[in-house]
C-alpha positions as a Markdown table, in Angstrom:
| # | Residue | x | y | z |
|---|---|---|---|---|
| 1 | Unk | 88.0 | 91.1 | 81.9 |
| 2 | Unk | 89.9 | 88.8 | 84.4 |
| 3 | Unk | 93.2 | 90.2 | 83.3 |
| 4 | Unk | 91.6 | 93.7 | 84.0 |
| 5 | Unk | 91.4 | 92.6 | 87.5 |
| 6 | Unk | 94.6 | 90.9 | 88.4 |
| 7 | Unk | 96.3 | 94.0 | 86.8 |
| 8 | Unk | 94.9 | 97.7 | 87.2 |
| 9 | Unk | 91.4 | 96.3 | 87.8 |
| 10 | Unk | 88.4 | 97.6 | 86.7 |
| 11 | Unk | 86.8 | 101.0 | 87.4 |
| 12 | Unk | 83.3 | 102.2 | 87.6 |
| 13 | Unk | 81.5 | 105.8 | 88.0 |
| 14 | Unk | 79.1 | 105.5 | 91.3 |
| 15 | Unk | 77.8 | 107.3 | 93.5 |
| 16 | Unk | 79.0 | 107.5 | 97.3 |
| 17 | Unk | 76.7 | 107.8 | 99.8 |
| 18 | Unk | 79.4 | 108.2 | 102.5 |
| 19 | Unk | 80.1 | 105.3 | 105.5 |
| 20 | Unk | 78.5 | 104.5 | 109.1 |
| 21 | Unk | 80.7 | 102.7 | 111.8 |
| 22 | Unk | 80.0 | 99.5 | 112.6 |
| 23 | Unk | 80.7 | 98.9 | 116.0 |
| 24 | Unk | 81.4 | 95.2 | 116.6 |
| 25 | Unk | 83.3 | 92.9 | 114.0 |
| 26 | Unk | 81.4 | 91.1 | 111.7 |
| 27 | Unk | 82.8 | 88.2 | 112.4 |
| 28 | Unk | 81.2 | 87.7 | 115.2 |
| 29 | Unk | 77.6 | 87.8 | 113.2 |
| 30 | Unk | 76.0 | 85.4 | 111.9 |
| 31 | Unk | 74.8 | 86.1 | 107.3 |
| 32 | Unk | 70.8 | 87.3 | 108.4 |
| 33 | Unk | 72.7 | 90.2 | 111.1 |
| 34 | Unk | 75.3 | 90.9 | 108.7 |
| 35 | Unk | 73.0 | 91.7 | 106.0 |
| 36 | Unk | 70.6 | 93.6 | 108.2 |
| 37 | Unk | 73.2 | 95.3 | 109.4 |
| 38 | Unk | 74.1 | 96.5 | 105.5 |
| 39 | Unk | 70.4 | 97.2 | 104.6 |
| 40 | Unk | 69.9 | 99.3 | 107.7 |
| 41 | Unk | 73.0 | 101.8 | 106.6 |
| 42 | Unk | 71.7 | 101.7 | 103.5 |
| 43 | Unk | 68.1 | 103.4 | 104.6 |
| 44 | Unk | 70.2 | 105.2 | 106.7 |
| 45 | Unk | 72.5 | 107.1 | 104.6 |
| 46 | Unk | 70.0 | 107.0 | 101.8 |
| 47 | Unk | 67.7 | 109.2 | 103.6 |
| 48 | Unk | 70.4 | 111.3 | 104.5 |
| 49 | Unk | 72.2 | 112.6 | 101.7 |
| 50 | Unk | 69.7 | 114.8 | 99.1 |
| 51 | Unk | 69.2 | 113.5 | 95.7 |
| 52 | Unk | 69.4 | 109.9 | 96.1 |
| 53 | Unk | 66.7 | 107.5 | 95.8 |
| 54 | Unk | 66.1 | 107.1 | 99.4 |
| 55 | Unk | 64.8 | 104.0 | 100.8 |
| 56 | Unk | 62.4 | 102.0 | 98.9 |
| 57 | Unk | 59.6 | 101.6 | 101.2 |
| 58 | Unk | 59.0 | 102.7 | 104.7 |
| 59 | Unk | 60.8 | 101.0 | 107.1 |
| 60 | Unk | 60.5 | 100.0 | 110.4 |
| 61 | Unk | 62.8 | 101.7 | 113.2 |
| 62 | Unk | 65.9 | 99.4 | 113.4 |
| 63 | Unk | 65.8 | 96.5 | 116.6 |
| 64 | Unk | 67.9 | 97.7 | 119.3 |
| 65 | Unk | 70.6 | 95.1 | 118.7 |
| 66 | Unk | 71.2 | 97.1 | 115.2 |
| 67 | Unk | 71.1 | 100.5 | 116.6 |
| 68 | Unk | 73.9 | 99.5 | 119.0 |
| 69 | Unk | 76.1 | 97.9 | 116.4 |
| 70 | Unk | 75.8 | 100.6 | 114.1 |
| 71 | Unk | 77.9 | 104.2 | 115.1 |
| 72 | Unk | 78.5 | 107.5 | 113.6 |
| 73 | Unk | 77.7 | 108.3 | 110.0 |
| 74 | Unk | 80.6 | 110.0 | 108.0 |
| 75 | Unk | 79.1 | 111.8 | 105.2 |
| 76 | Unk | 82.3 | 114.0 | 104.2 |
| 77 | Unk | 82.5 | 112.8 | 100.8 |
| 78 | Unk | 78.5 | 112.1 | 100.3 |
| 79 | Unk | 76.4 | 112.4 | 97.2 |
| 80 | Unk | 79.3 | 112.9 | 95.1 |
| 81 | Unk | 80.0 | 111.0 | 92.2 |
| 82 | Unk | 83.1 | 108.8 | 92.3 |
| 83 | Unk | 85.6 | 106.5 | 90.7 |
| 84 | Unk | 85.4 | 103.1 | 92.2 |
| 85 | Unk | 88.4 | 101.1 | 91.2 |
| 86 | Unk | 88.3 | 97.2 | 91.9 |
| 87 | Unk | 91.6 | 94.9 | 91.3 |
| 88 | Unk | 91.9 | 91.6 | 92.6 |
| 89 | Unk | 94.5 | 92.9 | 95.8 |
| 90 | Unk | 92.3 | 96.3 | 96.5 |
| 91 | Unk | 89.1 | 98.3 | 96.5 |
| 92 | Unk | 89.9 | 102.2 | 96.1 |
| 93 | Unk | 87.2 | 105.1 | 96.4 |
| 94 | Unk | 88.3 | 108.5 | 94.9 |
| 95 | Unk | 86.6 | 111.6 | 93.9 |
| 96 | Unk | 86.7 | 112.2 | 90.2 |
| 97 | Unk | 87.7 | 116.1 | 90.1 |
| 98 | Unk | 91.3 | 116.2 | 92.1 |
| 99 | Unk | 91.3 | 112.4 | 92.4 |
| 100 | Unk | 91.7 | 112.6 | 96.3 |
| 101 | Unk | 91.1 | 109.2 | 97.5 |
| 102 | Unk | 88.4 | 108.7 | 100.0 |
| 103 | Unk | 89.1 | 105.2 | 101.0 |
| 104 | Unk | 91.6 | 102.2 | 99.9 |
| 105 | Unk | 90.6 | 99.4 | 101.5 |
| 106 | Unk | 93.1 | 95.6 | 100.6 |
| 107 | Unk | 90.7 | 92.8 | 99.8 |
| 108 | Unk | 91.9 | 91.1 | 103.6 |
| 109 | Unk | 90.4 | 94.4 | 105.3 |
| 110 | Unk | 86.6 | 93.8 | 104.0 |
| 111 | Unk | 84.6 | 91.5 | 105.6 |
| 112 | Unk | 81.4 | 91.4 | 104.2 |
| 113 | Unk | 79.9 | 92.8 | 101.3 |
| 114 | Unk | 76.0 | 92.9 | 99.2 |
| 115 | Unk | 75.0 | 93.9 | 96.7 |
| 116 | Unk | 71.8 | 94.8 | 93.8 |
| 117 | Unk | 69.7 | 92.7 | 96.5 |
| 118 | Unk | 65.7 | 92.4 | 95.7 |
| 119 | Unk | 64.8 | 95.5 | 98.0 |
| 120 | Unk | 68.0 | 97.6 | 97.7 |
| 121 | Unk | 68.7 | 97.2 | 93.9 |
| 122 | Unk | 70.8 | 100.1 | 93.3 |
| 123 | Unk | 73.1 | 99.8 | 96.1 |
| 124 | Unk | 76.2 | 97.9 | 96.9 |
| 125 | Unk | 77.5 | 98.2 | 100.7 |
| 126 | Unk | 80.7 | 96.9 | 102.3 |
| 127 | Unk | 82.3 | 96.9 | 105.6 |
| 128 | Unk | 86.0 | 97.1 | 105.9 |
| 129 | Unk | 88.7 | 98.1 | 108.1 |
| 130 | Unk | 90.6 | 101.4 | 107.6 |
| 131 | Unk | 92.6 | 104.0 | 110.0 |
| 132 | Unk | 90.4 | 106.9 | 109.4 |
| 133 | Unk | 87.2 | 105.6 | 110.2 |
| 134 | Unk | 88.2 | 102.3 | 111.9 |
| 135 | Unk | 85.9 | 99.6 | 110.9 |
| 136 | Unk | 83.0 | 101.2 | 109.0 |
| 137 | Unk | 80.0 | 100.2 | 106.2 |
| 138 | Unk | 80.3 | 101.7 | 102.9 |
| 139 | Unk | 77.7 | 102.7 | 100.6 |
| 140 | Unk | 77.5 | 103.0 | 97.1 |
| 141 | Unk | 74.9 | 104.1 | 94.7 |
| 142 | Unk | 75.1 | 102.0 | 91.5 |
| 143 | Unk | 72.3 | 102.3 | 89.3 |
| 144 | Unk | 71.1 | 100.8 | 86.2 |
| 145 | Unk | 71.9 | 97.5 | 87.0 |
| 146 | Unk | 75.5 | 98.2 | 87.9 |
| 147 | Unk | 75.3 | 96.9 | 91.6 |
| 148 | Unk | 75.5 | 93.3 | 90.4 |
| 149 | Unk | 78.4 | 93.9 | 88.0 |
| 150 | Unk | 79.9 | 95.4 | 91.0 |
């Protein structure tokens, strides 16, 4: 499905568990932070909305250098099933209903991304840049196996 991708791209039905600033560029972090950094909004906003599958196992409270590079959580559009589009020049959230997009984010905007890791199977989480909520981690629920096609 390459040509999918260099042309329309390729969309998938997930779940959005809404985004969490992220309050320092990632840049500036070295892979272990960065993905801490995603696993720890995905506990976060897991627990959070109702009726996902919450985090897999206890966890412990997050170090203090995570607490202060994570912000405010946005959870306007969370728990609500979406249409994630991928093409190879953008990444576009929209609800499914009155296709209202949630977030567009060009491929140069995100700067890291994981996904169907051992411990957080079903979830794929991205930070990008964007005007409305600045530079912020996203999270989807993607069961099933979905989070490593995504």
């Amino acid at each position: 499905s390459n040509e999918k991708i260099s042309g329309p791209g390729v969309t998938y039905i997930v779940k959005y568990l809404g985004c969490i600033e992220v309050l320092r560029s990632m840049r500036s972090l070295d892979f272990t932070t960065r993905s801490q950094i995603t696993r720890e909004a995905i506990s976060l906003l897991s627990e959070a909305v109702p009726g996902t599958k919450g985090a897999p196992r206890k966890r412990k409270p997050p170090s203090k250098a995570l607490s202060s590079i994570l912000g405010k959580s946005n959870l306007q559009f969370a728990g609500m099933s979406i249409n994630l589009n991928i093409s190879t020049c953008s990444l576009n959230l929209m609800t499914r209903d009155c296709k209202q997009i949630i977030a567009n984010h060009h491929m140069q905007s995100i700067s890291f991304a994981s996904g169907g890791d051992p411990d957080t199977t079903d979830y794929v989480a991205y930070v990008a840049k964007d005007p409305v909520n600045r530079r912020a981690c996203h999270i989807l629920e993607c069961p099933d196996g979905l989070a490593q096609d995504v």
